[in-house]
C-alpha positions in Angstrom: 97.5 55.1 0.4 94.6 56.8 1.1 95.3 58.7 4.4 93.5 62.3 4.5 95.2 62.8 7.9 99.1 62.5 8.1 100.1 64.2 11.7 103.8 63.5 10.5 103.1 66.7 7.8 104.0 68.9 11.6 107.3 66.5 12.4 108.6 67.2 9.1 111.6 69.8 9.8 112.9 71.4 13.2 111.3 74.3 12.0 107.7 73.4 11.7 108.4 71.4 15.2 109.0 74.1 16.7 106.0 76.3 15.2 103.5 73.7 17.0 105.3 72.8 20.0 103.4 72.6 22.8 105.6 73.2 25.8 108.1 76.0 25.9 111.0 75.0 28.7 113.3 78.1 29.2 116.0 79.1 31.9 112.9 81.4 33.3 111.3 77.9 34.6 114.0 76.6 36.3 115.9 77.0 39.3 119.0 76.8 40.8 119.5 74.6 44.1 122.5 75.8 46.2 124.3 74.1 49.3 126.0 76.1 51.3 129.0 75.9 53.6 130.1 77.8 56.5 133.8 78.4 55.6 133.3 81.0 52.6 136.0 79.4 50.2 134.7 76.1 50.4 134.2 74.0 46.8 133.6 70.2 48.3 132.4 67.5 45.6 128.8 66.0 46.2 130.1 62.4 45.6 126.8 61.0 44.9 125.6 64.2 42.4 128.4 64.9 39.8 128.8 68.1 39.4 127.2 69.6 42.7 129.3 71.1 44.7 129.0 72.8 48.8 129.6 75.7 48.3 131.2 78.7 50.6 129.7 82.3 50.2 132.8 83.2 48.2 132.7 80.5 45.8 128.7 80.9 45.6 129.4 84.4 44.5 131.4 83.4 42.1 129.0 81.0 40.6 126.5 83.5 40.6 127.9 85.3 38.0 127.9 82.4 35.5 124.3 81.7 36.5 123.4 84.9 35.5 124.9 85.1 32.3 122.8 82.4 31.6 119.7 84.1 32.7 119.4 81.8 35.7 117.7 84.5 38.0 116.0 81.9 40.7 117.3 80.2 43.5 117.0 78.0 46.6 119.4 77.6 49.2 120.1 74.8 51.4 122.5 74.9 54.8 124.7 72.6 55.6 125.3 72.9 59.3 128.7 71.5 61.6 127.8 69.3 63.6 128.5 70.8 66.3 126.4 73.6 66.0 123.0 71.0 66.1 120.9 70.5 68.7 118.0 68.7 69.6 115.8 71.7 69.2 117.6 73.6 66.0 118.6 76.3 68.3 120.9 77.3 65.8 118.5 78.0 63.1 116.4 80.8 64.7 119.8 82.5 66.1 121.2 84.8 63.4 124.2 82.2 61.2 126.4 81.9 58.0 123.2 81.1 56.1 121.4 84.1 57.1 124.8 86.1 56.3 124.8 84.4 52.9 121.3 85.6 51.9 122.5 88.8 53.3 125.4 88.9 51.1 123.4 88.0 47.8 120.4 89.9 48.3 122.8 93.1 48.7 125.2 92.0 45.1 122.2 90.4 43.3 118.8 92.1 44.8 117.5 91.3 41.4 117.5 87.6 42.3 114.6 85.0 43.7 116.0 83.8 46.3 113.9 80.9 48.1 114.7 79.5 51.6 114.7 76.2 53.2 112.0 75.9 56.4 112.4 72.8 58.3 114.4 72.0 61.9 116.8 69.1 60.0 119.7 70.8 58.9 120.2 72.2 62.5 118.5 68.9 64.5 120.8 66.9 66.3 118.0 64.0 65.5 117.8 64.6 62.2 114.1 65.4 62.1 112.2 68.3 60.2 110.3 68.7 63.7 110.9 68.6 67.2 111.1 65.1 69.0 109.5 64.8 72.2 108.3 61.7 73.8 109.5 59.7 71.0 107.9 61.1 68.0 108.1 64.1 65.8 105.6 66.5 67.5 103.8 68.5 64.7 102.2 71.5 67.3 105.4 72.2 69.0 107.2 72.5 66.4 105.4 75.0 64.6 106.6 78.3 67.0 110.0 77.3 65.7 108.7 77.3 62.1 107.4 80.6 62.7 110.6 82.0 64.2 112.8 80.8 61.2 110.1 82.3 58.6 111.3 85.4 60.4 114.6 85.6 60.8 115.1 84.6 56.8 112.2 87.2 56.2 114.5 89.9 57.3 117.9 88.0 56.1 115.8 88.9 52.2 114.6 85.5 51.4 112.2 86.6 48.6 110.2 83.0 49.2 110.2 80.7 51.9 110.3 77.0 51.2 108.5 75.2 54.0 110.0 71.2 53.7 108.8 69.9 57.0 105.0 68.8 56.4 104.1 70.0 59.5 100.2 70.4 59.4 99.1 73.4 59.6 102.6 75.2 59.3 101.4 77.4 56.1 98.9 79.4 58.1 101.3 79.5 61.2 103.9 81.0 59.1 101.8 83.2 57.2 100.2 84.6 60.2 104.0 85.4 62.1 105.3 87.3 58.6 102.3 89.3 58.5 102.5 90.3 62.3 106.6 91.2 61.8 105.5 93.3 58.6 106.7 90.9 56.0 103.5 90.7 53.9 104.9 90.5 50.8 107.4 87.8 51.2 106.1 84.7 49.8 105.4 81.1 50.9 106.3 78.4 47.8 104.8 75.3 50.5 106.4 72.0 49.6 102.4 71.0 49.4 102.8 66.7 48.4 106.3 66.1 49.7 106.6 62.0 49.4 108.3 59.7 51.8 110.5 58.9 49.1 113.9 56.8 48.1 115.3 59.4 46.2 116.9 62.2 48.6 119.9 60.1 48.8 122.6 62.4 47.4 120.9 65.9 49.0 121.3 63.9 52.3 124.7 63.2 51.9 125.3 67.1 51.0 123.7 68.1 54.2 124.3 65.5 56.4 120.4 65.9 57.3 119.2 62.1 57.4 117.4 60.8 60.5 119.9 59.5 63.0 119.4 56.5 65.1 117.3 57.0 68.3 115.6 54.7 71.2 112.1 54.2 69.6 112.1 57.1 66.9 111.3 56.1 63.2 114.8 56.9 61.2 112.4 57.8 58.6 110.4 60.2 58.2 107.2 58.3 57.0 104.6 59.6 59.9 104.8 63.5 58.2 105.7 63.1 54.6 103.4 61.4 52.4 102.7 57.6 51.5 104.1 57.3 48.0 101.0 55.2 47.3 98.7 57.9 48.0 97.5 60.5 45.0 94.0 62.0 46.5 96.1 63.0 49.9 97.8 65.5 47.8 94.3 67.0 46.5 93.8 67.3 50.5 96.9 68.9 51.1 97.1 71.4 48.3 93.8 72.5 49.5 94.6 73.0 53.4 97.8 74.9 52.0 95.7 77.7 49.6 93.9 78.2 52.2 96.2 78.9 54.9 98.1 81.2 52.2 100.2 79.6 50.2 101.7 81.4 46.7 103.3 78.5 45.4 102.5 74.9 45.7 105.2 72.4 45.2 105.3 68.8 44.3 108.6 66.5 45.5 110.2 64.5 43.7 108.9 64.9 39.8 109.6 62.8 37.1 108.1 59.7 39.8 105.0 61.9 40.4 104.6 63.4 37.0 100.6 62.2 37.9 100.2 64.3 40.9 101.8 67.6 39.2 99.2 67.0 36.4 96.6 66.4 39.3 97.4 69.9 41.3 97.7 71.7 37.9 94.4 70.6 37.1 92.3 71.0 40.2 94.6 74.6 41.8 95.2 78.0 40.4 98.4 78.6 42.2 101.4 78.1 40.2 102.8 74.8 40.6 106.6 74.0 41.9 108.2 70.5 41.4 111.4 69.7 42.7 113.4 67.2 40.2 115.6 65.7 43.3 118.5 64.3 44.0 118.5 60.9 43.4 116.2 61.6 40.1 119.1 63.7 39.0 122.1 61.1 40.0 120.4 58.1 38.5 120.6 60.2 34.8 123.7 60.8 35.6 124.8 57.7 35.9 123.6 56.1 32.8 124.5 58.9 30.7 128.7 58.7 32.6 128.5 54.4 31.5 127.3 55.3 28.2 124.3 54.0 28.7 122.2 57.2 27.8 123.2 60.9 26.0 123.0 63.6 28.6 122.0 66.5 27.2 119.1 64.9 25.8 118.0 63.0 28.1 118.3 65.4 31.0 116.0 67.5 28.5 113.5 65.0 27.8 113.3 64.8 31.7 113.0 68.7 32.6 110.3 68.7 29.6 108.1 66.1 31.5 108.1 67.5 33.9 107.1 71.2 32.6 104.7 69.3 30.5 102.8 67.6 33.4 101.7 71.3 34.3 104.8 72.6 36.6 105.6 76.2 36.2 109.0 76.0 38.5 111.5 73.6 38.1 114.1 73.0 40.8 116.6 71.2 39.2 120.5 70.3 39.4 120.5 70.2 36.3 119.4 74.1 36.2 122.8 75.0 35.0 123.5 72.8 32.4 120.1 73.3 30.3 120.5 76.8 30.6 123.9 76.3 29.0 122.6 74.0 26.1 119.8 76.7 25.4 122.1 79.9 25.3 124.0 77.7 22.9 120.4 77.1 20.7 121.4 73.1 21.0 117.7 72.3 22.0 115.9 71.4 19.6 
């Protein structure tokens, strides 16, 4: 055959693959998501996500120091909040609690560590909701002060970055403006910038107990702040509103379903680019690969590859762990 060109001559052995590869995923990249209990000895099962567990303080220390012999340095932190300490207004999460302690705790044993925070009034809300309901409907402008108040408080708790989740307009320059004022100018904002109205937060909901409750004549979605999964040039629009109200980091949620819009904000922003690989991306792997169906440590690669190949920089995975595992053990090939 007469073929000058043979691309297969760079496939030929794992060591020529790896020469030319393109896209380099390593334990640096990812991060580690962490839900956290008040009562600090607490290990409870995520039913939904094998092999997530809530975690008390205790038990999240103890974790730590597996994640960091597997050079996992990065992590985000997620409350999950009695119910009896919610409230229609959050009231609990701009009072100092367990979750400020926690980062307290960590910052003080690990202050080598990104730790990242969760903004958003859910996982203290009585309703449910990111924002404050009034009148019926989430009200974006009112709950903003209460954004502002939280960025605080986990300011000085050592949050190295704070993860705004609620898609509040206009909450990037709100919080940026109330860190500045309290003297936190160098704590960062990583803005959850094109967070879709998606079907996939199943199994994170079920470890906070954060989804929308039932109300008189309140959506029990949250479809009238976070985005139309249709939409793709709304995220353009958003990632621009948040760089220039002062985000560091912008972030993309879920991934591997919106591999497009990650290669879209890559392309068009200089900020480094954060997609979170969810819950319910994560549990549907996991599923195939416990029937069989698919191998896991492949697979789950192949997946966290896309995803760093579609132009993310940060991966927030639950599968953070595992991958760092497989690569200390130089089975990635």
């Amino acid at each position: 055959m007469n073929i000058t060109r043979r691309p297969r001559r760079n496939r030929s052995s794992a060591a020529v693959r790896a020469m030319v590869r393109e896209t380099e995923l390593t334990p640096a990249h990812l991060v580690q998501p962490i839900f956290l209990m008040p009562e600090a000895d607490t290990r409870l099962p995520v039913s939904s996500l094998p092999g997530t567990f809530r975690l008390g303080i205790e038990e999240v220390l103890r974790e730590m120091e597996q994640y960091r012999k597997l050079n996992l340095n990065s992590f985000i932190m997620f409350p999950a909040v009695p119910e009896e300490n919610k409230d229609k207004t959050g009231t609990y999460g701009l009072e100092d609690n367990f979750y400020l302690e926690a980062a307290r705790r960590l910052k003080a044993e690990h202050p080598d560590i990104c730790l990242i925070s969760d903004i958003a009034l859910d996982p203290y809300s009585s309703d449910g909701h990111d924002g404050l309901v009034l009148n019926g409907k989430v009200d974006n402008d009112a709950t903003l002060p209460l954004l502002d108040k939280m960025s605080v408080l986990q300011a000085e708790a050592g949050f190295d970055l704070l993860g705004p989740s609620d898609m509040m307009d206009g909450r990037v320059g709100s919080m940026r403006r109330a860190l500045d004022a309290a003297g936190y100018i160098d704590v960062g904002i990583m803005s959850y910038t094109a967070k879709y109205a998606s079907a996939f937060y199943g199994p994170f909901r079920d470890a906070l107990d954060s989804a929308p409750r039932q109300l008189q004549d309140v959506p029990t979605d949250k479809k009238t702040y976070q985005m139309d999964p249709a939409n793709a040039r709304e995220a353009l629009l958003e990632a621009t509103l948040d760089v220039a109200e002062g985000a560091d980091y912008l972030m993309v949620k879920p991934a591997i379903n919106y591999l497009d819009i990650i290669y879209r904000l890559r392309e068009s922003q200089q900020l480094p680019i954060a997609a979170y690989h969810v819950s319910g991306e994560c549990a549907m792997l996991l599923a195939a690969a416990e029937r069989g169906w698919l191998d896991y440590q492949q697979a789950a690669t192949e997946a966290l590859v896309s995803i760093r190949r579609a132009g993310a920089d940060v991966i927030i995975t639950y599968f953070a762990k595992d991958y760092a595992s497989w690569w200390q053990q130089g089975v990635i090939q």
